[in-house]
N, C-alpha and C positions, 0 to 999 in steps of 0.2 A: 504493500500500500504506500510505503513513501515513497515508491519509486514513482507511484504514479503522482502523486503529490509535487515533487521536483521535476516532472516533466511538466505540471500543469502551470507551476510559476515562470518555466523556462517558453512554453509557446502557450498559444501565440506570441508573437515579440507585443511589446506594449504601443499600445497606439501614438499618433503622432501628438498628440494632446500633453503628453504623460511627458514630453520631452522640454530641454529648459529652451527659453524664449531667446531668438536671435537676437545678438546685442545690437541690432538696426530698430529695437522697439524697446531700450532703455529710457530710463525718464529722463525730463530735459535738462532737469539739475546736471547729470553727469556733462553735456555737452556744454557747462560756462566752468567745465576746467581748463 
């Protein structure tokens, strides 16, 4: 059973959602360094 447990966490891969945000959509404070 955990085997099938550690394939369930490994696929699907995780959606594109779950990924961290392109640094083209930081907030504007960082762009008046």
């Amino acid at each position: 059973m955990s085997r099938n447990l550690f394939h369930r966490f490994i696929f699907p891969p995780p959606p594109p959602h779950t990924l961290p945000p392109p640094i083209t959509v930081a907030p504007p404070s960082t762009f008046n360094l």
